[in-house]
C-alpha positions as CSV (number, residue, x, y, z in Angstrom):
1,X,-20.2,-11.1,33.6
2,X,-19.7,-7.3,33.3
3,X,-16.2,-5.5,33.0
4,X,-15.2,-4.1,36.6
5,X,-15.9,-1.0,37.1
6,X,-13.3,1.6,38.1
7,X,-12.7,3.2,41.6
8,X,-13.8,6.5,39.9
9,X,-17.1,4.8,38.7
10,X,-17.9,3.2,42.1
11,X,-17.4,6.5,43.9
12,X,-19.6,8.2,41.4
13,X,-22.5,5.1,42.1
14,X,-22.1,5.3,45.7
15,X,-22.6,9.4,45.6
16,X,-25.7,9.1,43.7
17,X,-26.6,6.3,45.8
18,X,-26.3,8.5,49.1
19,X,-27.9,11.5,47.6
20,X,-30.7,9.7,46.1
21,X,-31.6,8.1,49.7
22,X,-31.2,11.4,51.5
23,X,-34.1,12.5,48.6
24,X,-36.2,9.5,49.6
25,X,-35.7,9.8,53.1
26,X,-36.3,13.9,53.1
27,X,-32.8,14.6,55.0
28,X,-31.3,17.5,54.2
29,X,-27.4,17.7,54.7
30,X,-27.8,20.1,57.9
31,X,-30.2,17.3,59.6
32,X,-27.5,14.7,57.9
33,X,-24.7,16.6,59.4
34,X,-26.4,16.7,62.5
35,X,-27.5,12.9,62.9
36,X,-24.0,11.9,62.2
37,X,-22.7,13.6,65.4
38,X,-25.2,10.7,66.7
39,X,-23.4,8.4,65.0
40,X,-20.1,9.3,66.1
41,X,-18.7,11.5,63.4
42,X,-19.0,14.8,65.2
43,X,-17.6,18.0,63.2
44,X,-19.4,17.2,59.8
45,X,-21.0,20.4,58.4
46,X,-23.4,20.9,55.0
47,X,-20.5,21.9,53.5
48,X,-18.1,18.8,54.6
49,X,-21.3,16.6,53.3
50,X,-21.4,18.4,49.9
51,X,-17.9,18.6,49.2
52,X,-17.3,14.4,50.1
53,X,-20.3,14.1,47.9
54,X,-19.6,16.0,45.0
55,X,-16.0,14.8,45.0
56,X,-17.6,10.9,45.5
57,X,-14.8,9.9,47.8
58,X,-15.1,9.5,51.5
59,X,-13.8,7.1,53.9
60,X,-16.1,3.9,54.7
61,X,-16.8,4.8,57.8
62,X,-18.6,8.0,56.1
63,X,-20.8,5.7,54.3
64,X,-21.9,3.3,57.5
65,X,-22.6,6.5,59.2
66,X,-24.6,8.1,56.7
67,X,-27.1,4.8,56.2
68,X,-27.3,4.5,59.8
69,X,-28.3,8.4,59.9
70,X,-30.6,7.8,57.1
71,X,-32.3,5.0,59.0
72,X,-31.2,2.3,56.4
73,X,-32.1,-1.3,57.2
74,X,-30.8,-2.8,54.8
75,X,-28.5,-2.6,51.7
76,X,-27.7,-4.4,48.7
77,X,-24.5,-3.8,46.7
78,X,-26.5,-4.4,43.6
79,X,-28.3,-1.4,44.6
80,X,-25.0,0.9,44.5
């Protein structure tokens, strides 16, 4: 078994993790910003998005959002 990682280490792995599905999925952060309004987190702008990512801490109910905008089905934690 691995060491645990640190809380800076997951936020880093579940930045990259979000940015690397908005890449796949071909969402930029203006579209992002706007689906999230769908998803009840009105008032998120490109540069909300960018700054939460950059900094790799946001609250969880960021992260739900965001893979529900993206159209994520499913998710493994082995994947963060």
């Amino acid at each position: 078994m691995g060491l645990a990682a640190t809380e800076a280490e997951i936020a880093d792995r579940a930045s990259r993790f979000i940015k690397a599905e908005l890449k796949r999925a071909g969402i930029t952060y203006d579209e992002l910003a706007a689906r999230l309004e769908g998803h009840g987190l009105p008032g998120e702008t490109r540069d909300s998005i960018k700054s939460k990512l950059k900094r790799g801490t946001f609250a969880a109910t960021f992260l739900l959002a965001t893979l529900a905008a993206i159209g994520l089905e499913g998710l493994r934690l082995e994947d963060i």
